[in-house]
C-alpha positions as CSV (number, residue, x, y, z in Angstrom):
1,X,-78.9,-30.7,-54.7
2,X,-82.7,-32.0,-53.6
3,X,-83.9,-30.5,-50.2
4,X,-87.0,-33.6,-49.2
5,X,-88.1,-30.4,-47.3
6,X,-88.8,-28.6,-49.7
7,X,-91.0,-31.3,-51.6
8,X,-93.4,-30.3,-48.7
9,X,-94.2,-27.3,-50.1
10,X,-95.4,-28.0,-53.4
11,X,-97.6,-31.1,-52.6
12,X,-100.4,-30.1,-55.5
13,X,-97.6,-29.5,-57.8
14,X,-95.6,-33.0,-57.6
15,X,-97.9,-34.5,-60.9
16,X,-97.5,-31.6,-63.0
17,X,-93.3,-31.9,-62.3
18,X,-93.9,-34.9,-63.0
19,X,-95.6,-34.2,-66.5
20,X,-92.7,-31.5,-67.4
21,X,-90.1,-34.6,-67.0
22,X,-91.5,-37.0,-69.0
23,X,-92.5,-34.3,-72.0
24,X,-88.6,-33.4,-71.5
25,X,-88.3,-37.3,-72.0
26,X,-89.9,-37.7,-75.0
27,X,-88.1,-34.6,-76.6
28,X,-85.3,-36.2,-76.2
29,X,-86.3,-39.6,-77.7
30,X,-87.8,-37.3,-80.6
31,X,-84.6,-35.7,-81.5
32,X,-82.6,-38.8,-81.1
33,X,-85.4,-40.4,-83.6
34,X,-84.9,-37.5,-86.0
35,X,-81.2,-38.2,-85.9
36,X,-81.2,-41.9,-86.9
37,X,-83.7,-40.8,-89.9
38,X,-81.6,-38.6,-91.3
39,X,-78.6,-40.8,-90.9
40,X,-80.7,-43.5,-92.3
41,X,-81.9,-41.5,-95.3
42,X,-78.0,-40.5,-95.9
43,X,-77.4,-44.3,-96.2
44,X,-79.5,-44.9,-98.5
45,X,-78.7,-41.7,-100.9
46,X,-74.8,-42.9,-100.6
47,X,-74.7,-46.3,-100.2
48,X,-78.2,-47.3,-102.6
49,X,-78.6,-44.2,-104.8
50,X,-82.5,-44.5,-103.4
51,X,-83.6,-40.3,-103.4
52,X,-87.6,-41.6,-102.7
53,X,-86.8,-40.4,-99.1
54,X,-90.0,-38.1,-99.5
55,X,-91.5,-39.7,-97.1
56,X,-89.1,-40.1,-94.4
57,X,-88.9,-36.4,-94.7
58,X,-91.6,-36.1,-93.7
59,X,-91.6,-37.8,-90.8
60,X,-88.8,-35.4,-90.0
61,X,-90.7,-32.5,-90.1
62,X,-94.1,-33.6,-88.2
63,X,-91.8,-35.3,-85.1
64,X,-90.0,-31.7,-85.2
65,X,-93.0,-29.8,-85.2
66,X,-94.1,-32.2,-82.1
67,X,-91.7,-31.4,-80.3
68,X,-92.0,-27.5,-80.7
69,X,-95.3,-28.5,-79.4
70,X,-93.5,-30.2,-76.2
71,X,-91.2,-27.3,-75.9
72,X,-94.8,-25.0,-75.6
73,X,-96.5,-27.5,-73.0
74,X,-93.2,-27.5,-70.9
75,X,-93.0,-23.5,-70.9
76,X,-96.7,-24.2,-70.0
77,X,-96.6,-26.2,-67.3
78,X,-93.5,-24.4,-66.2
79,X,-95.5,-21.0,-65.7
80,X,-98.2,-23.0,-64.1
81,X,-96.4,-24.3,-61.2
82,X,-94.4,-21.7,-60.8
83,X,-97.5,-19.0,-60.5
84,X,-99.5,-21.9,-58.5
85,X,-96.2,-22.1,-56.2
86,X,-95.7,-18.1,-55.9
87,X,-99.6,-17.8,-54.6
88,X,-100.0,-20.6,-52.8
89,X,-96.4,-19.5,-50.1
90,X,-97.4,-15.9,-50.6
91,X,-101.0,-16.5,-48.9
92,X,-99.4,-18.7,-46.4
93,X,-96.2,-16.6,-45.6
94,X,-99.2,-13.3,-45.0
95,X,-101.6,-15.3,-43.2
96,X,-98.9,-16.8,-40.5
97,X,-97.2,-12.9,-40.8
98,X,-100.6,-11.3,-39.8
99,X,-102.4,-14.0,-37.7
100,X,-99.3,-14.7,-36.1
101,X,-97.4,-11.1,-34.9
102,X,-95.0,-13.8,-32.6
103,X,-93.6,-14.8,-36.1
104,X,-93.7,-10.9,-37.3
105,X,-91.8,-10.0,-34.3
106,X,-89.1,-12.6,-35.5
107,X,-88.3,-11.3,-38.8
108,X,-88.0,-7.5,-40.2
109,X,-90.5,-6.1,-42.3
110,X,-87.8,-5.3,-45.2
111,X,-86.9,-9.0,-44.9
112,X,-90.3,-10.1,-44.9
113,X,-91.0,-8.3,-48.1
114,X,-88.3,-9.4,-50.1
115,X,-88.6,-13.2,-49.1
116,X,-92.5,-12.8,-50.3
117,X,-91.4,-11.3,-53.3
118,X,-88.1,-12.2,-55.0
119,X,-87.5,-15.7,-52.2
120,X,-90.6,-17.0,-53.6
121,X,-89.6,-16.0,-57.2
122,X,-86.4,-17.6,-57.1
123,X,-88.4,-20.8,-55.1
124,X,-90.8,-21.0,-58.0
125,X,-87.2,-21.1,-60.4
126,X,-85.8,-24.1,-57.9
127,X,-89.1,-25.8,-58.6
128,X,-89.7,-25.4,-62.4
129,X,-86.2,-25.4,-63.6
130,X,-83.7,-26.7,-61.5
131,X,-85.4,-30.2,-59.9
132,X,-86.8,-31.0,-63.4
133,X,-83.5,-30.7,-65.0
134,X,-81.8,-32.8,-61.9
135,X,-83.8,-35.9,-62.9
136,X,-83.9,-35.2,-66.9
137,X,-80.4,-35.0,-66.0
138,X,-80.3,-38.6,-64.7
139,X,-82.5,-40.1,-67.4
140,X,-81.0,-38.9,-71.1
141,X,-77.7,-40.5,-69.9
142,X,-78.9,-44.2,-69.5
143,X,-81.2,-43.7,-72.7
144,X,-78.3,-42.5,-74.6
145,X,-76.4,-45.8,-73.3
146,X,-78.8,-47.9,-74.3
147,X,-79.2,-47.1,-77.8
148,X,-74.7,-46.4,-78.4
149,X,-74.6,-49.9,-77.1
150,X,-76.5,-51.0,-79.9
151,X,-73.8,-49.3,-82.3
152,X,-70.8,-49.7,-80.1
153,X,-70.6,-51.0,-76.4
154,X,-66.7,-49.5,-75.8
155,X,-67.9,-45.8,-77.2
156,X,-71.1,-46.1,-75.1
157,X,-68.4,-46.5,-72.0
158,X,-66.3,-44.0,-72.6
159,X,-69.7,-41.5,-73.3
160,X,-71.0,-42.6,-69.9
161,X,-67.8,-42.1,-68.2
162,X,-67.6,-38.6,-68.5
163,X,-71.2,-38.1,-67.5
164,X,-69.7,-38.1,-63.8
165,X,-67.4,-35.3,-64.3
166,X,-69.7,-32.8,-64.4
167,X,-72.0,-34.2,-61.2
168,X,-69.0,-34.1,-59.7
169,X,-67.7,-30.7,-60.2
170,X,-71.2,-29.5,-59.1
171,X,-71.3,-31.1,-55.7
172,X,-67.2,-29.7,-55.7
173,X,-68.6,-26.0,-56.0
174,X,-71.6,-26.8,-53.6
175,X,-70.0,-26.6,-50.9
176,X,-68.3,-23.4,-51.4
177,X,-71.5,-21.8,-53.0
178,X,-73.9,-22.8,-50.2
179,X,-72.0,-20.4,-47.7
180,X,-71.4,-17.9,-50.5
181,X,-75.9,-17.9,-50.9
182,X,-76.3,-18.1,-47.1
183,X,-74.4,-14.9,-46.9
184,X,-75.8,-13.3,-50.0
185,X,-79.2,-13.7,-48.6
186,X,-78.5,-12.0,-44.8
187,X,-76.9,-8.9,-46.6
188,X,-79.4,-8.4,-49.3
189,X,-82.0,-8.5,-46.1
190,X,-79.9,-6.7,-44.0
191,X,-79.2,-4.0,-46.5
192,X,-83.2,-4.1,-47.6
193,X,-83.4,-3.1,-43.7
194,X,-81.4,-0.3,-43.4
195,X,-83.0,1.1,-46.6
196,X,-86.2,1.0,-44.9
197,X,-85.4,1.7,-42.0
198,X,-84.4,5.2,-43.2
199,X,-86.7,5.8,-45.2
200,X,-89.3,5.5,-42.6
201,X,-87.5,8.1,-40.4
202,X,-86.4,10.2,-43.5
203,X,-88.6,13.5,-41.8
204,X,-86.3,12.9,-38.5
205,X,-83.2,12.3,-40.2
206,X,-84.0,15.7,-41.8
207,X,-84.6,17.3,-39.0
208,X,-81.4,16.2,-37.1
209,X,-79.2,17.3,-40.4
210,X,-78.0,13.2,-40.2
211,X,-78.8,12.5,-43.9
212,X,-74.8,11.8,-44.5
213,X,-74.3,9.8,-41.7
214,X,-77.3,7.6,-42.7
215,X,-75.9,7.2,-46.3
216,X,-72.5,6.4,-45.2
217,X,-74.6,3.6,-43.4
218,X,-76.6,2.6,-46.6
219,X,-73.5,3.2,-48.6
220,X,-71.6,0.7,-46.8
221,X,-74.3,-2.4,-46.9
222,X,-74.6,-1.4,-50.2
223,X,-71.0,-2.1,-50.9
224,X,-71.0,-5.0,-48.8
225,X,-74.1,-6.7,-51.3
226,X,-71.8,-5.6,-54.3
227,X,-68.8,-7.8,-53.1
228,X,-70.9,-10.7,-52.1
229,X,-72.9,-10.3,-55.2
230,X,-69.6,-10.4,-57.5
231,X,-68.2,-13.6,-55.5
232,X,-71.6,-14.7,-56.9
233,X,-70.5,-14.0,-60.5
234,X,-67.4,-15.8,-60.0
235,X,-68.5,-18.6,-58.8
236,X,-71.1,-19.2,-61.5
237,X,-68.4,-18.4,-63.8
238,X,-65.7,-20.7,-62.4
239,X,-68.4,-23.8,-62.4
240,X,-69.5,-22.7,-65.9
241,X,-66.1,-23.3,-67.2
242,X,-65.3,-26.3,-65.5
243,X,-69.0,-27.6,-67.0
244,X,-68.0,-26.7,-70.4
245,X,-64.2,-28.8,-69.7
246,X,-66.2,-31.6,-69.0
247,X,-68.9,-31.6,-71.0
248,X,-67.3,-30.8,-74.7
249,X,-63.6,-32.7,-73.0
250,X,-66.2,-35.7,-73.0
251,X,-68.0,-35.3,-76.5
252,X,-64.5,-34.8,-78.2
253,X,-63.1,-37.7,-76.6
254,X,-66.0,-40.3,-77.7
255,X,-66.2,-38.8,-80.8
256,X,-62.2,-39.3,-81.4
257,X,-62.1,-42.6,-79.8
258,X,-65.4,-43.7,-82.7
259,X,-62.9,-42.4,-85.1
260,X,-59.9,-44.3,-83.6
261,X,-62.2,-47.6,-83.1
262,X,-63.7,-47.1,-87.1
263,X,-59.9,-47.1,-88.1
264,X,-59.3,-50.1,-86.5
265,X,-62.6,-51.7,-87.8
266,X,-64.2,-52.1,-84.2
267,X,-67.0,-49.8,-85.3
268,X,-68.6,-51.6,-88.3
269,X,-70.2,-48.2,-90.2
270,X,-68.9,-44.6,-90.4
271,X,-72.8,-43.8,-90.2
272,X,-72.5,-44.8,-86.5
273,X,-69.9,-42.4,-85.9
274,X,-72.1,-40.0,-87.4
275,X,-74.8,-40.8,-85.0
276,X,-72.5,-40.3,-82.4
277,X,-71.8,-36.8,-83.6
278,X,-75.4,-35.6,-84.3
279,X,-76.3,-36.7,-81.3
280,X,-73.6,-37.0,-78.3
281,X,-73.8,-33.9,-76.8
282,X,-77.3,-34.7,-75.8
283,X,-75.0,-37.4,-73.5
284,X,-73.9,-33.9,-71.3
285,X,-75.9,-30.8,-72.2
286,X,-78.7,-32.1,-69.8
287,X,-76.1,-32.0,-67.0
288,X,-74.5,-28.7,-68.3
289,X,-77.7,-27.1,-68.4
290,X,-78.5,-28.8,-64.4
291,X,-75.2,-26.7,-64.1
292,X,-76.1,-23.6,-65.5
293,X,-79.0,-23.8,-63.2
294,X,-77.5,-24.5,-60.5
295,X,-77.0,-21.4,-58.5
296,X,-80.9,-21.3,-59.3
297,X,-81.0,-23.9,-57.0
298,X,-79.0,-22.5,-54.0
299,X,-80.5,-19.4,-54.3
300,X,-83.9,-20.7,-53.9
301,X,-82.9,-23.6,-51.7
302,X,-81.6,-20.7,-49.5
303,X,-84.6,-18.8,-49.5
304,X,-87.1,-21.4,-49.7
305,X,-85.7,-22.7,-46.2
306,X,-86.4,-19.4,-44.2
307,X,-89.3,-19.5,-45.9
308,X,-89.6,-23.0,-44.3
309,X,-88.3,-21.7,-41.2
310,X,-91.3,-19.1,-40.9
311,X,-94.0,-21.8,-41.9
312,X,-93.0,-24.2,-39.3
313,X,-92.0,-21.2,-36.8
314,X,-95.1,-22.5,-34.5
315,X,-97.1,-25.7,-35.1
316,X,-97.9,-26.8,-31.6
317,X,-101.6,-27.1,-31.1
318,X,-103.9,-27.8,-34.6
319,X,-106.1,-24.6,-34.7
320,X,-109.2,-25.6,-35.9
321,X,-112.2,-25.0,-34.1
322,X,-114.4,-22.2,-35.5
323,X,-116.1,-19.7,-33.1
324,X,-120.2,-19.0,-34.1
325,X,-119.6,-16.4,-31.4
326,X,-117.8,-15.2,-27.9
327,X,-119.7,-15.7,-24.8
328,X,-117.3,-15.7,-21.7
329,X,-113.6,-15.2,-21.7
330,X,-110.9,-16.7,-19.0
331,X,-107.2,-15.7,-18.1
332,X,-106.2,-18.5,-15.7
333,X,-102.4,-18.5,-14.1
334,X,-101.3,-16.2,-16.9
335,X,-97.4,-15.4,-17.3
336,X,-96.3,-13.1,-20.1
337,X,-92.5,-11.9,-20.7
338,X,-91.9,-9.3,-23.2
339,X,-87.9,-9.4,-24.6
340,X,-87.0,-11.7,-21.8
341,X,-88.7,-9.5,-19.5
342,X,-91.0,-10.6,-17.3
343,X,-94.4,-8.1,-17.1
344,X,-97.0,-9.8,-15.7
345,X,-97.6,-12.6,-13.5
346,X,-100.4,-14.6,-12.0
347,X,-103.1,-13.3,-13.6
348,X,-106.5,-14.7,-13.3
349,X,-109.6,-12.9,-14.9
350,X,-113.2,-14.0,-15.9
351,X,-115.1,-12.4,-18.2
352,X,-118.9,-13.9,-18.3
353,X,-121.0,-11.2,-19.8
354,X,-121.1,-7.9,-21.6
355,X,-119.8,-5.0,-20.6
356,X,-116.9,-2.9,-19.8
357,X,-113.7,-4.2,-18.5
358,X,-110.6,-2.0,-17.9
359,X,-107.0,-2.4,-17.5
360,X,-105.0,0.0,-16.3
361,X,-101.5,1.3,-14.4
362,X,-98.3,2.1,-15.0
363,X,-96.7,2.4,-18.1
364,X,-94.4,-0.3,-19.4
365,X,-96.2,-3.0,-17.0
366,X,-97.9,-4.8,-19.7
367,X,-101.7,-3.5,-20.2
368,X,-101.1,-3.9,-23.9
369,X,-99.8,-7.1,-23.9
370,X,-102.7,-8.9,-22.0
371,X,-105.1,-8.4,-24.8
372,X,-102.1,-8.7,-27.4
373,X,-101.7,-12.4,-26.1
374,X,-105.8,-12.6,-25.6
375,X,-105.4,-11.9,-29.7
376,X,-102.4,-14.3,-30.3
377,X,-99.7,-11.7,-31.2
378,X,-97.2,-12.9,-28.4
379,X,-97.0,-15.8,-26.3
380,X,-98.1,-17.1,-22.8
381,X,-94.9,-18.2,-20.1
382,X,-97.3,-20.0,-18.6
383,X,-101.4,-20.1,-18.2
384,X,-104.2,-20.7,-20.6
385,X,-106.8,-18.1,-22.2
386,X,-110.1,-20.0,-22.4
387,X,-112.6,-18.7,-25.1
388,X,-115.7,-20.2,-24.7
389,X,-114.0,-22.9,-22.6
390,X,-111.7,-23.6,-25.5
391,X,-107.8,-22.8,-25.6
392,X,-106.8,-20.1,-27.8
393,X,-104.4,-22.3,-29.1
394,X,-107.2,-24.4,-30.6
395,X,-109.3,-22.1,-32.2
396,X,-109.0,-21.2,-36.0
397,X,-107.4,-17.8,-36.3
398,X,-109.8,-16.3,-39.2
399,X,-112.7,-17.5,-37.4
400,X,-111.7,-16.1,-34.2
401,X,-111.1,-12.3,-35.8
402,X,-114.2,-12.9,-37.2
403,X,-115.8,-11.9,-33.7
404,X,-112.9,-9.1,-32.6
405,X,-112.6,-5.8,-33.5
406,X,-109.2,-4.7,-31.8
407,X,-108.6,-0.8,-32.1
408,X,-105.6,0.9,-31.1
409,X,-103.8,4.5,-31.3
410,X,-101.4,2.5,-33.6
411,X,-104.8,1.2,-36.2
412,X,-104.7,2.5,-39.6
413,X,-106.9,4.2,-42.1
414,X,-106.5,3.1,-46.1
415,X,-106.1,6.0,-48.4
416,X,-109.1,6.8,-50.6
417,X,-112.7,7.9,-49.2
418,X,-114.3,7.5,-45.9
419,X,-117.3,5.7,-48.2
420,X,-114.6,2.7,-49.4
421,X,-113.0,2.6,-45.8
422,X,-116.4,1.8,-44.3
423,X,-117.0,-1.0,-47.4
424,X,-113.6,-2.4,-46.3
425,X,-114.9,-3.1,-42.8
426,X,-118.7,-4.2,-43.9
427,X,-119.5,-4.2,-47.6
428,X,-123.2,-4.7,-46.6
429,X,-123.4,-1.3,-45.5
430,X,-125.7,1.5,-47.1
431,X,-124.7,4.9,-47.2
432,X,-127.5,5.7,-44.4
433,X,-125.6,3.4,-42.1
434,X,-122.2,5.2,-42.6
435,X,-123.6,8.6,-42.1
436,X,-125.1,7.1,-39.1
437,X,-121.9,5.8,-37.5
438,X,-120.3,9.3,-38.8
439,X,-123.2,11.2,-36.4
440,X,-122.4,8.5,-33.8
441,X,-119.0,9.6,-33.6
442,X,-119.2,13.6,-33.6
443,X,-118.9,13.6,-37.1
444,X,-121.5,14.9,-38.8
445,X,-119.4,17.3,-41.0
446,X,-117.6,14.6,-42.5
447,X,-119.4,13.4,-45.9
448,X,-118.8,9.6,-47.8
449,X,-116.6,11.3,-50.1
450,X,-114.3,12.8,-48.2
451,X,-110.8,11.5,-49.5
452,X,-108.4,10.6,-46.6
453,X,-104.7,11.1,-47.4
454,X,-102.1,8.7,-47.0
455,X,-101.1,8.2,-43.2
456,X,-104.5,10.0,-42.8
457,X,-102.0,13.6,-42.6
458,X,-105.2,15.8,-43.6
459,X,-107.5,15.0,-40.3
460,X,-106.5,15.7,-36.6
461,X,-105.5,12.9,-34.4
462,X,-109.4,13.5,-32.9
463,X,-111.0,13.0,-35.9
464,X,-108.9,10.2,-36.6
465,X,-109.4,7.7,-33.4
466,X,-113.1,8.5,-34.1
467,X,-113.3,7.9,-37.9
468,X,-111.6,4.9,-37.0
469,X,-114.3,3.7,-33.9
470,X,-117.4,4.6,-36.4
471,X,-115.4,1.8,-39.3
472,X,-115.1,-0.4,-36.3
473,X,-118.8,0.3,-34.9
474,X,-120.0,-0.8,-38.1
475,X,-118.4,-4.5,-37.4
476,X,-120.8,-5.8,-34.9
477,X,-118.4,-7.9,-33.0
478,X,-118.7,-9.6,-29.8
479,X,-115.4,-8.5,-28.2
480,X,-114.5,-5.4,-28.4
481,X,-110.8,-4.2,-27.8
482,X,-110.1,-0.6,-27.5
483,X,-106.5,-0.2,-26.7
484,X,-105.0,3.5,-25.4
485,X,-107.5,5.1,-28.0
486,X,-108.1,8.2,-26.1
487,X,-104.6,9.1,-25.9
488,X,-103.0,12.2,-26.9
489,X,-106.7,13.4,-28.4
490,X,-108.7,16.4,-27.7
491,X,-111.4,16.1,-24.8
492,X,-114.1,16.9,-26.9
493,X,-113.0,13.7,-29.3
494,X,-112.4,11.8,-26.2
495,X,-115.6,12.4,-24.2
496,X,-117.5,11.1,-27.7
497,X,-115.7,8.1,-27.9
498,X,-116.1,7.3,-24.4
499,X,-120.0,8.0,-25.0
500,X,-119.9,5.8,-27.8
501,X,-117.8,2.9,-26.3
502,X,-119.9,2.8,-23.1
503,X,-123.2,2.1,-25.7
504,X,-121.2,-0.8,-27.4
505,X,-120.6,-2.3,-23.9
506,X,-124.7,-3.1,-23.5
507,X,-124.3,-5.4,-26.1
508,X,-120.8,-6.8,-26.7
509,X,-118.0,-7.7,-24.4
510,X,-115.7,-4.8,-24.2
511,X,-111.7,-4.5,-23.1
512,X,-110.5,-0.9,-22.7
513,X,-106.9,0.0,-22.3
514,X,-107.2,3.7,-20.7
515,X,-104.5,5.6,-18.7
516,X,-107.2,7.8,-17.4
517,X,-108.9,6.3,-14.7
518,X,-112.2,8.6,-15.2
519,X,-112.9,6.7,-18.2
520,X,-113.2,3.2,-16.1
521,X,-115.8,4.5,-13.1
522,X,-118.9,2.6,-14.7
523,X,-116.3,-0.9,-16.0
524,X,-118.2,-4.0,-14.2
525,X,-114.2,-5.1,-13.3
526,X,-111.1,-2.8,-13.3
527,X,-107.2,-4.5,-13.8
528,X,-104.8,-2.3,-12.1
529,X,-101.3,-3.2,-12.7
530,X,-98.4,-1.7,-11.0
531,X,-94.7,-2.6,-10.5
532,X,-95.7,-4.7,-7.1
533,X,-99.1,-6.0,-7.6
534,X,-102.0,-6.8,-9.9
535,X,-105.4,-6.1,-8.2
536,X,-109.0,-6.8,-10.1
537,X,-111.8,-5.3,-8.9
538,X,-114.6,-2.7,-9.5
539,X,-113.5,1.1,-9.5
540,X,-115.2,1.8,-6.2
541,X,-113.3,-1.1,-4.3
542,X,-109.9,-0.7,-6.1
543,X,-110.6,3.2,-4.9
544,X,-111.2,2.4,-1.1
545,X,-108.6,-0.4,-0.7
546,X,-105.6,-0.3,-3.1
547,X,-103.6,2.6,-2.0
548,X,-101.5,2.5,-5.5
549,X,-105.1,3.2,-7.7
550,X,-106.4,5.5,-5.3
551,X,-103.0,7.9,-5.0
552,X,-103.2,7.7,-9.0
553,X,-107.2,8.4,-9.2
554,X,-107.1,11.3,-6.9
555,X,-103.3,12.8,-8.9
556,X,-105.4,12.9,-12.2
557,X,-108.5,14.8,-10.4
558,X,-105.9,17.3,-9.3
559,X,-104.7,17.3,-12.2
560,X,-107.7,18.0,-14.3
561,X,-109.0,20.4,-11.6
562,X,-105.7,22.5,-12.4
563,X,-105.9,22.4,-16.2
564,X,-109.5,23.7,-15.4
565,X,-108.5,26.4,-12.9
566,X,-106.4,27.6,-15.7
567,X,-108.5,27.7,-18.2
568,X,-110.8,29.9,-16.3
């Protein structure tokens, strides 16, 4: 079973395949050499009484110990491919994953996981095992026929009639096994899935006391993979012993039939018929062992197509310009649904020098997803985003992040000290920088060693968003995106990192997400989205003349001035 679409993915692998045929090639002639040397060195012990077969011996022994070296270079080149393989899709699967959210969206995280890790695996075992053995399978038969012919045409025949059998009972079980691996693969996802799934809301599940009802849930996918997993098992087991029927059916019939034919003095030496034994199961094992690797082959077949599947997911436009930097910015006629929804519609917006720009409205009406879409993580219904005058679509992806910094409530801090976070963002920076951007940011008291804790559960949500700005600071970009990031802080935090996002918007282009409307007064344009319109404007116009930004401006004073009134 050959996929031609899978060649695609291994196109600076093909020579070395290549290379692990033809060694398995010459093994074979190697053994079958050995065998007529030691036949022929029988012959002449019976039939001469000649014993100086010293040197014949020898021969023996330095074409066995060749092909031990063979055996090592096939292992060799085996591993090779197979690691060159497992990099070269992982990289590729991550990079279209992460500079491509459209295709993250698509497929589960679980899923995701287990397709870079144990898809690609069983891949790389399609690759190294299975397709070499297909056509090492196709070329021991014929060489075998060629050399029996020499000996005895009719027992050559009834070898190479057999050699069907077992093609035959693979392509028999294909069919029923390709369904069996398609299914196998959805449940092992699916139930990878539900395991994380849970265990991400393990504290809630807790909380709720509905740790049994979850189980039951696990429990039953869990059963579900073990009944797929045993039709598995019996499968390989029922095509196993059908193999073994045909292969040693085949050898015991050519080796009776020599026998019959010597009898009858159609086969001219019993030595022939000994050839034939030492060496007529190499007529079927190739085959038996493509057998045997068979559901190798499905199971990476199967996985190696959704990989497929994710690869070729979105190849419309070739992205590769690079960006040297980010001067203007253009939304023209954009349309952008979200689950079949449509959230926003007609909008047109130029950006043609630094500053602050803001969008903001109502919640749910798509503020996020215009700069989501300016960063490629879902697609446009209609319009074009011009950077630079160039599509989005056209621009390389690792050159365009090379000029964003895109911060959200959602961004994460590693585990380990604030010092490595900051040499994750810019390893060029000195410590004098960092504590810099730490004073930038209100926090002074923090020092380079300070170790952050997983899910960064030992600072406040304050300290967080602006340990997270001073990384970000450190980038130097020239667009800027600063997505809800004074949400659900403290004002103090939130009144230094409006300070400190106002003094990157003098030198870089800067997009701010805010549902405060304070925090926009001084943007050069403001986008206010609500459920019947989309106005852009500056903050004093959209104040005197949309009644929808003005009722929500004047509801947040109020609201402020209350929080104030009781505070006092």
């Amino acid at each position: 079973m050959l996929d031609k679409n899978l060649f695609k993915l291994i196109t600076k692998n093909k020579r070395k395949l290549l290379w692990i045929i033809l060694t398995q090639t010459l093994g074979l002639i190697i053994t079958l050499l050995c065998s007529l040397i030691l036949v022929y060195v029988l012959y002449k012990v019976i039939e001469h009484k000649d014993f100086n077969s010293l040197y014949y011996l020898i021969v023996v022994v330095v074409l066995i110990l060749i092909k031990l070296q063979l055996n090592g270079l096939i292992n060799k080149l085996q591993n090779e491919v197979s690691e060159e393989v497992e990099i070269d899709l992982r990289s590729r699967l991550i990079n279209e994953v992460l500079l491509d959210n459209e295709v993250a969206k698509k497929y589960k995280t679980e899923a995701l996981n287990q397709l870079c890790v144990e898809g690609i695996e069983q891949l790389g075992l399609y690759y190294t095992i299975y397709i070499p053995s297909f056509f090492y399978a196709l070329i021991s038969p014929i060489i075998l026929f060629i050399m029996y012919s020499f000996f005895s045409f009719y027992i050559a025949l009834i070898f190479l009639a057999f050699v069907p059998l077992i093609p035959i009972s693979i392509i028999l079980v294909s069919k029923f096994a390709k369904r069996i691996f398609n299914k196998y693969w959805d449940i092992y996802l699916s139930m990878g899935d539900e395991f994380l799934d849970s265990i991400k809301g393990l504290k809630e599940l807790k909380i709720f006391n509905s740790c049994e009802l979850q189980l039951h849930k696990i429990d039953k996918k869990a059963e579900e993979f073990r009944k797929i997993t045993m039709k598995v098992l019996v499968m390989q087991l029922y095509s196993t012993s059908i193999m073994d029927l045909c292969a040693f059916g085949g050898l015991a019939t050519g080796l009776v039939s020599s026998l019959l034919l010597l009898s009858n003095g159609m086969i001219l030496s019993p030595y022939f018929v000994l050839i034939f034994i030492l060496t007529g199961l190499e007529f079927f094992m190739p085959l038996r062992s493509l057998g045997s690797a068979f559901h190798l082959s499905m199971n990476g077949a199967t996985a190696g197509r959704k990989i497929l599947e994710i690869l070729n997911s979105k190849k419309t436009i070739n992205a590769s310009k690079d960006l040297d930097y980010i001067k203007n910015i253009s939304f023209k006629n954009i349309d952008i649904s979200y689950e079949n929804k449509s959230v926003i519609n007609n909008l047109n917006l130029s950006i043609n020098s630094k500053g602050l720009y803001g969008i903001c409205g109502e919640s749910g009406k798509g503020k996020s997803s215009i700069v989501k879409a300016l960063v490629g993580e879902i697609p446009l219904k209609n319009g074009e985003i011009l950077i630079n005058n160039n599509r989005l679509e056209s621009l390389n992806k690792t050159s365009l992040f090379k000029h964003i910094s895109y911060l959200s409530y959602e961004s994460h801090i590693f585990k380990g000290s604030i010092l490595e976070n900051f040499l994750i963002v810019n390893d060029s920076l000195s410590k004098k920088e960092m504590k810099e951007y730490l004073l930038k940011v209100k926090l002074e008291n923090f020092t380079l060693d300070y170790e952050i804790q997983e899910n960064a559960t030992n600072i406040s949500g304050g300290e967080k968003q602006r340990l997270l700005l001073a990384f970000y600071m450190s980038r130097k970009s020239d667009l800027y995106i600063f997505d809800e990031v004074t949400s659900n802080i403290d004002y103090e935090s939130e009144v230094a990192i409006m300070n400190c996002i106002k003094e990157i918007s003098k030198k870089a282009i800067v997009i701010l997400i805010s549902h405060r409307l304070e925090n926009l007064i001084e943007a050069n344009k403001v986008c206010y989205i609500s459920e019947k319109c989309l106005e852009i404007s500056s903050h004093k116009d959209l104040l005197n003349n949309s009644k929808g930004y003005r009722e929500l401006y004047y509801l947040q004073a109020r609201m402020k001035g209350e929080r104030i009134n009781e505070t006092i």
